[in-house]
N, C-alpha and C positions, 0 to 999 in steps of 0.2 A: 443647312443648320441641323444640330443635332437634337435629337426630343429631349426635350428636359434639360436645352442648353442653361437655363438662367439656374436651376438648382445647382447642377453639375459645375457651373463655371467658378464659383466662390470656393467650392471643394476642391476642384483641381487646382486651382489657385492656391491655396492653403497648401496644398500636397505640395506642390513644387516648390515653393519659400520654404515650408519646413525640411525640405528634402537640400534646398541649398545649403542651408543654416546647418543641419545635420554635417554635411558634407565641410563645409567651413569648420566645424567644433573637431571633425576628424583631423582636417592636415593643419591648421594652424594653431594647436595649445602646443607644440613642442617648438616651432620657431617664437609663439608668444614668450613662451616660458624661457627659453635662451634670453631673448633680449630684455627680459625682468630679471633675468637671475643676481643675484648682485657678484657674485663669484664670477661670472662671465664678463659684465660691467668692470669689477676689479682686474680682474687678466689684461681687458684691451686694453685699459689707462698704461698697467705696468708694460705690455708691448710697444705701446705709443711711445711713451718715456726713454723706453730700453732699445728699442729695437726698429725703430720706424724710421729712423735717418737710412737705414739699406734696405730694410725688408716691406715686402708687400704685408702691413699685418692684419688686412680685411680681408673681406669677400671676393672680393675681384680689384683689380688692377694690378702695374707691375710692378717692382721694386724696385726702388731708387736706384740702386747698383745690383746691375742685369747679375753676375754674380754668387747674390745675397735669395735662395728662393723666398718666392713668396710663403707664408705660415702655411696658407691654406693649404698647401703641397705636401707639407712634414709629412704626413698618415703616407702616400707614397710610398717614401722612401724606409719608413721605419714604425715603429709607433710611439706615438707623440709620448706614452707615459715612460719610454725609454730614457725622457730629456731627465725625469727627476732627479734622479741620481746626480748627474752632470749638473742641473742647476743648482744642487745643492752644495756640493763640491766646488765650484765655481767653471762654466765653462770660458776653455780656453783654447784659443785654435790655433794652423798654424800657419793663418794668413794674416797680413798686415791692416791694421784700422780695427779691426774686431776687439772690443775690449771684454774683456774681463767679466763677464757677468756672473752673480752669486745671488740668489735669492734666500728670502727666511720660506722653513716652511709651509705657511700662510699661502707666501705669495705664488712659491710654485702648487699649491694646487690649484689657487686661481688661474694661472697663467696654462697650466695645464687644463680645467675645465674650460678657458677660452678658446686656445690649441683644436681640444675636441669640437668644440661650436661652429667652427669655420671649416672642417676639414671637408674638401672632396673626393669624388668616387674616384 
């Protein structure tokens, strides 16, 4: 036993909850904040709406048509604030089933700050 267990044991106890809690305030206000943002909340609806019949538009899983990548992926290949231009414009491909999409302002930045939220390494 250590001397001075019963003092020492409610300090270090205190130490280590504060030390977790500390540790939690670090890595989890930037995924809180994503999934409060309402900009990020707006993006997924208008992906869900627009784009979820092929595409994977979350965090993991695959896309309906193998195909179609998943969102998560876009940062990969290019960067995602590249799509602005195009969504604004109306993007149009030149494969079959893909329609037509054209956003107001508004929605591509949402749809762009959700793009951002989900991307991986």
């Amino acid at each position: 036993m250590i001397r001075g267990g019963a003092r020492k044991g409610p300090w270090v106890a205190a130490a280590i909850v504060g030390t977790f809690f500390v540790s939690l305030s670090i890595t989890s206000p930037s995924a809180a904040t994503a999934a409060e943002d309402p900009a990020v909340r707006r993006g997924r609806e208008i992906a869900k709406a627009a784009c979820a019949d092929c595409h994977a538009i979350g965090p993991k899983g695959a896309s309906p048509r193998a195909e179609a990548p998943p969102f998560r992926e876009l940062g990969r290949r290019y960067p995602v604030e590249s799509l602005e231009e195009a969504l604004a414009e109306g993007v149009v491909v030149g494969h079959p089933g893909m329609p037509q999409v054209k956003m107001r302002d508004a929605e591509i930045g949402d749809f762009i700050v959700y793009l951002k939220s989900i991307q991986v390494p």
